[in-house]
Phi, psi and omega in degrees: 000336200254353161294315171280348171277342178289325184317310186272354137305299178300338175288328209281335189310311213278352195262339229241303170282351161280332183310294203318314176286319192293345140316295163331304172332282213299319201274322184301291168263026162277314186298283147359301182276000162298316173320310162270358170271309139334308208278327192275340165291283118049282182286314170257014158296303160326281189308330174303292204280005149274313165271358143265347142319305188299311185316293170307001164286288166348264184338310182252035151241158171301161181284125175242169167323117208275177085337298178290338167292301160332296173284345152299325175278333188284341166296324182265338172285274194335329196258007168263349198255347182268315163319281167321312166317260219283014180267307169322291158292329177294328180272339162300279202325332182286308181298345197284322196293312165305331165294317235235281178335273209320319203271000156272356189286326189268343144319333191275296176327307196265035159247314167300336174287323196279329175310317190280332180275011179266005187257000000 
């Protein structure tokens, strides 16, 4: 009796001690996936903090002449200059139908004085 009871201790021993590691395991990749997690954090703390470095490099050099501003304004200039044109043109095209009368009334006229004085 006492061989199956150490047997049966000793099974109880291994099984106990198999939990304990397959605990272990488990407490293991938790601990790992705390880890990587950590680290990914970690990483774009780093990263924020090159790029607000750079912002602040940015910041504190002088200021120059933007590019993208510099096309903006020329841009803003063309399209103050596409206004005026067609602030223009709008006013021929009003005026072109009265224009076109007169200059046919006075053709018409100097095609009846040349009809009449060939008659």
């Amino acid at each position: 009796m006492t061989a199956t009871r150490d047997g049966a201790y000793l099974a109880h021993i291994s099984d106990t001690l198999t939990g304990i590691a397959e605990q272990l395991d488990e407490q293991r990749e938790v601990q790992q996936n705390v880890l990587t997690a950590l680290n990914a954090l970690l990483e774009t703390n780093r990263a924020q903090s090159e790029m607000l470095a750079e912002i602040l490099g940015a910041a504190t050099q002088d200021a120059g002449p933007s590019p993208v501003a510099v096309a903006l304004e020329a841009l803003a200039t063309q399209v103050r200059q596409m206004d005026e044109n067609q602030t223009s043109l709008i006013a021929l095209v009003a005026d072109l139908p009265e224009a076109v009368g007169r200059q046919f009334e006075t053709s018409l006229k100097d095609w009846l004085t040349a009809t009449a004085t060939k008659h």
